[in-house]
OpenMM code with the backbone's topology and positions (N, CA, C; nanometers):
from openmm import Vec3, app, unit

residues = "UNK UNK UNK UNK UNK UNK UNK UNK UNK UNK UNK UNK UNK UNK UNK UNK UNK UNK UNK UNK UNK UNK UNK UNK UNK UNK UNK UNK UNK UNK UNK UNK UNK UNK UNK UNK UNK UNK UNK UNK UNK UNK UNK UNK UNK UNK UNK UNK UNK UNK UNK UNK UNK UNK UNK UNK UNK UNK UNK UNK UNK UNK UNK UNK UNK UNK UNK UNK UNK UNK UNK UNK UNK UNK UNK UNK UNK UNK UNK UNK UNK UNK UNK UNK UNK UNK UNK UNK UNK UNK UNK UNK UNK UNK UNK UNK UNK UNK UNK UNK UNK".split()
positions = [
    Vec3(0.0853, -0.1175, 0.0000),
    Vec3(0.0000, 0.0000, 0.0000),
    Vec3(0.0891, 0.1228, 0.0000),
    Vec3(0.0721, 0.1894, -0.0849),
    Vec3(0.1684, 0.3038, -0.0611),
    Vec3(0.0889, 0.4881, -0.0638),
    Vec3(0.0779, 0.5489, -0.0069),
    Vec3(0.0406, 0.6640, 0.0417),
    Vec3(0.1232, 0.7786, 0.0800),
    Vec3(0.0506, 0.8895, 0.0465),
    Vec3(0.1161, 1.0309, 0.0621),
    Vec3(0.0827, 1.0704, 0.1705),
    Vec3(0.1780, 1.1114, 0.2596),
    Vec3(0.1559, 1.1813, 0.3833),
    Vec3(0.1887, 1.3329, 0.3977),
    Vec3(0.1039, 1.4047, 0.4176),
    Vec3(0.1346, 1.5573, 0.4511),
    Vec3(0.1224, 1.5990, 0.5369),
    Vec3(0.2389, 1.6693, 0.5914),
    Vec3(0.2060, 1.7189, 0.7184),
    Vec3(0.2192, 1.8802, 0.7199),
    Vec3(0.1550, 1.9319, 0.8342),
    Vec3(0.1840, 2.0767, 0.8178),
    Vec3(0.1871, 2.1540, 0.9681),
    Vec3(0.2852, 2.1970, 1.0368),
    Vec3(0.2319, 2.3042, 1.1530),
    Vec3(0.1240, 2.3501, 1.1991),
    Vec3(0.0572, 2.2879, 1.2801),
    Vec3(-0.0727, 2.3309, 1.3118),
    Vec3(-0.0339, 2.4280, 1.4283),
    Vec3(0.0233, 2.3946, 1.5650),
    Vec3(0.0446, 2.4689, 1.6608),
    Vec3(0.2125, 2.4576, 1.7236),
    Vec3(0.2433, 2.5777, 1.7365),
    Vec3(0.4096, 2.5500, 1.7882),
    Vec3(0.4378, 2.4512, 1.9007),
    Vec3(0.5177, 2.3970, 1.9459),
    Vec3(0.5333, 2.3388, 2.0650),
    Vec3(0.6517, 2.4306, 2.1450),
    Vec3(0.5792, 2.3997, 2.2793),
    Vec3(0.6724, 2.4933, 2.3261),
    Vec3(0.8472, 2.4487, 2.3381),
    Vec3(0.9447, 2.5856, 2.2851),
    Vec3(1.0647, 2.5859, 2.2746),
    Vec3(1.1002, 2.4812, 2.3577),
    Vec3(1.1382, 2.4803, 2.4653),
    Vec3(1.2079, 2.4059, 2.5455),
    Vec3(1.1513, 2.2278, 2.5307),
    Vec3(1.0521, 2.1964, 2.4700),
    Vec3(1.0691, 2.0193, 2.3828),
    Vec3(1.1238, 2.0239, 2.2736),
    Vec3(1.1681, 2.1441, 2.1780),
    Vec3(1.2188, 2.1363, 2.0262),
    Vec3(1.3647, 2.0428, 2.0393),
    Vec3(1.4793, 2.0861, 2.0909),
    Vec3(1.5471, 1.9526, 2.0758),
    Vec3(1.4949, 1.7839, 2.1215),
    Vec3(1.4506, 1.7716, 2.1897),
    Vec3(1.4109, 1.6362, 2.2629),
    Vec3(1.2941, 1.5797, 2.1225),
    Vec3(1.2075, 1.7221, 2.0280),
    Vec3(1.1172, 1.6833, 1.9715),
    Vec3(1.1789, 1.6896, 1.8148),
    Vec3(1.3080, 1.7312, 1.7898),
    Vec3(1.3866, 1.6578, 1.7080),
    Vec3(1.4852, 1.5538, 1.6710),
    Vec3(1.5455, 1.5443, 1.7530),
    Vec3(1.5475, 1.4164, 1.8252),
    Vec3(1.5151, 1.2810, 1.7804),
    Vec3(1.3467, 1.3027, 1.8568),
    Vec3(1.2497, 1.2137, 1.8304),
    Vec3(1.2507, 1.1934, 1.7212),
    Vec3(1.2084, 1.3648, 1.5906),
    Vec3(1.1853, 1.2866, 1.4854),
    Vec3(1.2931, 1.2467, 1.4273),
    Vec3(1.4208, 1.2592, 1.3960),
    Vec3(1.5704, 1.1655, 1.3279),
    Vec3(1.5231, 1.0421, 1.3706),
    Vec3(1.4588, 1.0309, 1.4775),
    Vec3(1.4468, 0.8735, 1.5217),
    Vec3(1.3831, 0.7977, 1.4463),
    Vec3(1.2202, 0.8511, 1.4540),
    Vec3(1.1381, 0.8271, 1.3899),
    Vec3(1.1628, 0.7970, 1.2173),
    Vec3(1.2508, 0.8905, 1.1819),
    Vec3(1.2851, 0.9011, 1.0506),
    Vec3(1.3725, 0.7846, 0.9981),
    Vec3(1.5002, 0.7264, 1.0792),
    Vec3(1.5486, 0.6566, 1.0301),
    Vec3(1.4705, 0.4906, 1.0728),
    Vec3(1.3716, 0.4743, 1.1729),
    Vec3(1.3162, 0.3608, 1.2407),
    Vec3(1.2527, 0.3239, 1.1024),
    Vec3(1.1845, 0.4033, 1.0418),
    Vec3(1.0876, 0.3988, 0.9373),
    Vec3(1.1381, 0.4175, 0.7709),
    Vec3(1.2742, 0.4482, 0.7511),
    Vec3(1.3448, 0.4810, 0.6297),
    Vec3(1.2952, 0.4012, 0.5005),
    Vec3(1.3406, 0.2480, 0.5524),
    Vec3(1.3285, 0.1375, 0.4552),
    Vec3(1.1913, 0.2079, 0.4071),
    Vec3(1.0444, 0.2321, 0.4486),
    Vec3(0.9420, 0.1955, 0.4247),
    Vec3(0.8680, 0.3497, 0.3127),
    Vec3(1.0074, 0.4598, 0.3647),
    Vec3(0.9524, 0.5813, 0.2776),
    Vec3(1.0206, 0.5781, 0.1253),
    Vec3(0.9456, 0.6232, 0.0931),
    Vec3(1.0064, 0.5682, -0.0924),
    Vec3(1.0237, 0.7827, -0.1016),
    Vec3(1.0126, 0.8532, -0.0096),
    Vec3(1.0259, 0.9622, -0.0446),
    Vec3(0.9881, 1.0381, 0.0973),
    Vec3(1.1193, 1.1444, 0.1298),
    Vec3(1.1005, 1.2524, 0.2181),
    Vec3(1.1421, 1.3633, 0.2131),
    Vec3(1.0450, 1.4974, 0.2134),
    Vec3(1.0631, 1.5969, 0.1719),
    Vec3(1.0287, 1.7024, 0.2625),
    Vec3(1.0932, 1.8021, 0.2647),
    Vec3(1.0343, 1.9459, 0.3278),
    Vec3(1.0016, 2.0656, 0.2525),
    Vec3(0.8952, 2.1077, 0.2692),
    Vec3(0.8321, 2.2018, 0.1902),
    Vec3(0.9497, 2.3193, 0.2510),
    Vec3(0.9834, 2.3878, 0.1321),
    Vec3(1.0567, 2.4961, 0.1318),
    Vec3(1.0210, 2.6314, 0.2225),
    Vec3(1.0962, 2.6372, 0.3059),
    Vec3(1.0479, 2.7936, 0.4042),
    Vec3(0.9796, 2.6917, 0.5503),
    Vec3(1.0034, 2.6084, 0.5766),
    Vec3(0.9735, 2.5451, 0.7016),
    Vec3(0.8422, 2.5177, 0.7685),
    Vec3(0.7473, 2.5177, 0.6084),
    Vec3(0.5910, 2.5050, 0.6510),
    Vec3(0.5322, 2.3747, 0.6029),
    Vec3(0.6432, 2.2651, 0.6990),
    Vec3(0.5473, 2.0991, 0.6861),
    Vec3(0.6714, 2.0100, 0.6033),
    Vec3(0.5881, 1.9152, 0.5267),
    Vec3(0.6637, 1.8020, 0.4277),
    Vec3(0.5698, 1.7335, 0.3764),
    Vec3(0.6384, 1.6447, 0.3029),
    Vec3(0.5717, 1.5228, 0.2965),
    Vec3(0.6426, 1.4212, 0.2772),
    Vec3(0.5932, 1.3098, 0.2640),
    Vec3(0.6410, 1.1796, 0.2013),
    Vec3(0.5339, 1.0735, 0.1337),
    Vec3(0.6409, 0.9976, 0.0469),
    Vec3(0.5233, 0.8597, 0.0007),
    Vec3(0.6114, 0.7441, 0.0894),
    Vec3(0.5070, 0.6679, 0.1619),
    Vec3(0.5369, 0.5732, 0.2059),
    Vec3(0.4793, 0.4397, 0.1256),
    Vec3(0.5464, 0.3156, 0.1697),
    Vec3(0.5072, 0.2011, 0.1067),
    Vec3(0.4825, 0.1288, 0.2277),
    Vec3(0.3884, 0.0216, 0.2444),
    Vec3(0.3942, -0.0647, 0.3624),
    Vec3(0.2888, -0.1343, 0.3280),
    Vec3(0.2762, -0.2683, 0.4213),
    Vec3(0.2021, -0.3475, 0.3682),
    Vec3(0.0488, -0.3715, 0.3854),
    Vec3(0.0057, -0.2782, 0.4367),
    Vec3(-0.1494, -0.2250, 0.5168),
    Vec3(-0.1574, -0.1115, 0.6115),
    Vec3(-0.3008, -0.0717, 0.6388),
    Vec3(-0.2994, 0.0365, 0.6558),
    Vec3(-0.2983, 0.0277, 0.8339),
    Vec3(-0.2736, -0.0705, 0.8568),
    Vec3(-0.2336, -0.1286, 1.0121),
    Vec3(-0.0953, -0.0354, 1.0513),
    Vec3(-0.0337, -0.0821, 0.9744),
    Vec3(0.1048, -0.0270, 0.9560),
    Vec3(0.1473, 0.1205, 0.9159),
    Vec3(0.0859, 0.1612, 0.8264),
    Vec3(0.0774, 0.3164, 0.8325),
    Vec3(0.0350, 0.3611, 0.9788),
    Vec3(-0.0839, 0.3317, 0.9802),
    Vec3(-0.1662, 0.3787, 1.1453),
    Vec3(-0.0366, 0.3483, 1.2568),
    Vec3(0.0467, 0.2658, 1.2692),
    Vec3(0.1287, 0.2777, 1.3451),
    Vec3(0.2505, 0.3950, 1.3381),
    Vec3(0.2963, 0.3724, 1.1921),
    Vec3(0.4094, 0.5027, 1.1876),
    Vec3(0.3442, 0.6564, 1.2410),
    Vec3(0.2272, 0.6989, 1.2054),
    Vec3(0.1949, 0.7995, 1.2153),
    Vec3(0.1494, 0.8318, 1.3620),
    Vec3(0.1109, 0.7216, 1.4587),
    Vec3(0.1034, 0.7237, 1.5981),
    Vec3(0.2570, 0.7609, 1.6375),
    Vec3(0.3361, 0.6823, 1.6226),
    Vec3(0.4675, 0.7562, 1.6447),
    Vec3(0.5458, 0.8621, 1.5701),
    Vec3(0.4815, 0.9000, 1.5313),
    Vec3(0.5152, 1.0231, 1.4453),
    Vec3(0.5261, 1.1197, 1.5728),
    Vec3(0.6649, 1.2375, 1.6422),
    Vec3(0.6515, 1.2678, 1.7251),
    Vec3(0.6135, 1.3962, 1.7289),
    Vec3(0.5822, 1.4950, 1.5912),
    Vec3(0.5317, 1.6093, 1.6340),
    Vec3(0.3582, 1.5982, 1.5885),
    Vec3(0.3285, 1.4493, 1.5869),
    Vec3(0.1887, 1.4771, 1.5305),
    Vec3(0.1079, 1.5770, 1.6452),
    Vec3(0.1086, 1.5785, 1.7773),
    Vec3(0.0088, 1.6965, 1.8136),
    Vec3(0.0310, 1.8296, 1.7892),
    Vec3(0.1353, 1.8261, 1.7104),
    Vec3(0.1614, 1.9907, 1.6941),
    Vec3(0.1315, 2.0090, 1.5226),
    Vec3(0.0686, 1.8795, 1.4747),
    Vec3(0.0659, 1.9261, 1.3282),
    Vec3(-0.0357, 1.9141, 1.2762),
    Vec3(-0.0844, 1.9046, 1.1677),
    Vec3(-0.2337, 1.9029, 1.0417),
    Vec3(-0.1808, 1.7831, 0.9245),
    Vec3(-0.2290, 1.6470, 0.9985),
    Vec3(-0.1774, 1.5615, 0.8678),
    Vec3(-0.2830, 1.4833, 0.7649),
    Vec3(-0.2221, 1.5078, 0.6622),
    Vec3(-0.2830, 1.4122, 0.6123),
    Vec3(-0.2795, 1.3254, 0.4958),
    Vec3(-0.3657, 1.1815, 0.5241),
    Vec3(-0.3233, 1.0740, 0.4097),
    Vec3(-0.3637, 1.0421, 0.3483),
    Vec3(-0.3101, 1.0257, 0.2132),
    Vec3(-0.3748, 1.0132, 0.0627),
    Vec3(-0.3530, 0.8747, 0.0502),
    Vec3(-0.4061, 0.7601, 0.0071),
    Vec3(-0.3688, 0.6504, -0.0641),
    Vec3(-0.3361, 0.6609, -0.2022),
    Vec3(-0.2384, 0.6284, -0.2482),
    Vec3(-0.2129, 0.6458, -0.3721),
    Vec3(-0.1930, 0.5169, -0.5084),
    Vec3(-0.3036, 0.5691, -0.5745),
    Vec3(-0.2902, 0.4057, -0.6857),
    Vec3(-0.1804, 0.4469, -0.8240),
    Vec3(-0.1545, 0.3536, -0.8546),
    Vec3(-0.0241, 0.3908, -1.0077),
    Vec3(-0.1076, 0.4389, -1.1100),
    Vec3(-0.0677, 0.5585, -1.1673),
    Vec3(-0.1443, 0.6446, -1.2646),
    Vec3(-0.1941, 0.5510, -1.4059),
    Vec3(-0.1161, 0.4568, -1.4209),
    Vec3(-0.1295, 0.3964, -1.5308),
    Vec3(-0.3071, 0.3041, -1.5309),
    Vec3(-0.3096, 0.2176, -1.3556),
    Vec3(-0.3915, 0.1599, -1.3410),
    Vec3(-0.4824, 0.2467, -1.3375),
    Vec3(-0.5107, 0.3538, -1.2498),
    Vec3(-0.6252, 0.4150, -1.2434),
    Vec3(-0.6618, 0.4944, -1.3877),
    Vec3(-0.6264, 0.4927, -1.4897),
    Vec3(-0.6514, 0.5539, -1.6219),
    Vec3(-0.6919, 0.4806, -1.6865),
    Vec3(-0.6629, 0.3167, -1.6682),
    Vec3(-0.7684, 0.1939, -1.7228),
    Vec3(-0.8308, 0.1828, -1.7003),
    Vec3(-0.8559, 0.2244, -1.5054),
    Vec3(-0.9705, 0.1633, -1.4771),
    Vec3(-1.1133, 0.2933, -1.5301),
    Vec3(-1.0752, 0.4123, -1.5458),
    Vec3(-1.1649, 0.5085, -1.5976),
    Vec3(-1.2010, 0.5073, -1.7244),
    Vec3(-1.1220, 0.4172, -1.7989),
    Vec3(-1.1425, 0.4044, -1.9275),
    Vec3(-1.2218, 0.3124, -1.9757),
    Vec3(-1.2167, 0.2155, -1.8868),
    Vec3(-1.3126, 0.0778, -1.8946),
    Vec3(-1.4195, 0.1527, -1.8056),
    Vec3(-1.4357, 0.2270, -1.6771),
    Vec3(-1.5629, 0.2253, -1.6558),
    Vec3(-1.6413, 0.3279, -1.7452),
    Vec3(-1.5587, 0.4130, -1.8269),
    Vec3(-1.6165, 0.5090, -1.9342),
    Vec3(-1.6953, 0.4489, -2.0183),
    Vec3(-1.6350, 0.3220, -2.0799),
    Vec3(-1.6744, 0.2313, -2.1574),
    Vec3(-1.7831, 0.1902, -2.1204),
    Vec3(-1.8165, 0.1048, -1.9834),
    Vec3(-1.9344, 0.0026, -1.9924),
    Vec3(-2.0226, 0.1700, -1.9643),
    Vec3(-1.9883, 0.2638, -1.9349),
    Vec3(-2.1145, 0.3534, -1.9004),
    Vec3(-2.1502, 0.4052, -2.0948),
    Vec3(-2.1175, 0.3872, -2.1628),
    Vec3(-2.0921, 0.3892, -2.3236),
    Vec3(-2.0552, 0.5862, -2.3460),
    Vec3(-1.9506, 0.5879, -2.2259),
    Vec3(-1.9525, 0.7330, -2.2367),
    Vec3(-1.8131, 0.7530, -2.3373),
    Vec3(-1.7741, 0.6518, -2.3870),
    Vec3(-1.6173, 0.6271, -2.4477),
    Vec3(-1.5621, 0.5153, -2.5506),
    Vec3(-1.5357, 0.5289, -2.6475),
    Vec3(-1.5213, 0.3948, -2.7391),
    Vec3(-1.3919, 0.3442, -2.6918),
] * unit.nanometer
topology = app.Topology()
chain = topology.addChain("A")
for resn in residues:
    res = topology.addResidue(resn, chain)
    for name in ("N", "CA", "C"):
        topology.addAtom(name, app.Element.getBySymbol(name[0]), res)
């Protein structure tokens, strides 16, 4: 299963957890490496994202529980299907709806 995660600053945490709450996340970051196929920071220090891969959504639900600034942030997750499949599958359901030869 692989999915886009966005996150974004919702509320500061106070100064004095910012090292302990970076830290955390290097932790978090490398515990979970194998499983991100992509990690990024939005330019100017407002959030990131990543695509993760894993094998259910059991498993996502866990990374993102340990995710350590999730109470300080706005996340959220996209499931993501391969562009190729989902363009067949609109094309065939175009079809049986006879909206498409």
């Amino acid at each position: 299963m692989r999915a886009i995660v966005i996150t974004r600053p919702q509320s500061p945490p106070p100064l004095d957890l910012l090292p302990a709450l970076f830290e955390g996340f290097a932790e978090w970051r490398e515990r979970y490496r194998d499983r991100m196929e992509s990690f990024n920071f939005f330019a100017g220090g407002g959030g990131g994202f990543g695509v993760v891969n894993v094998a259910d959504e059991a498993t996502l639900n866990q990374i993102m529980v340990e995710y350590p600034l999730l109470p300080f942030s706005e996340v959220e997750v996209h499931p993501l299907v391969d562009g190729d499949t989902a363009l067949n599958q609109w094309r065939q359901t175009l079809q049986q709806m006879g909206g498409a030869s």
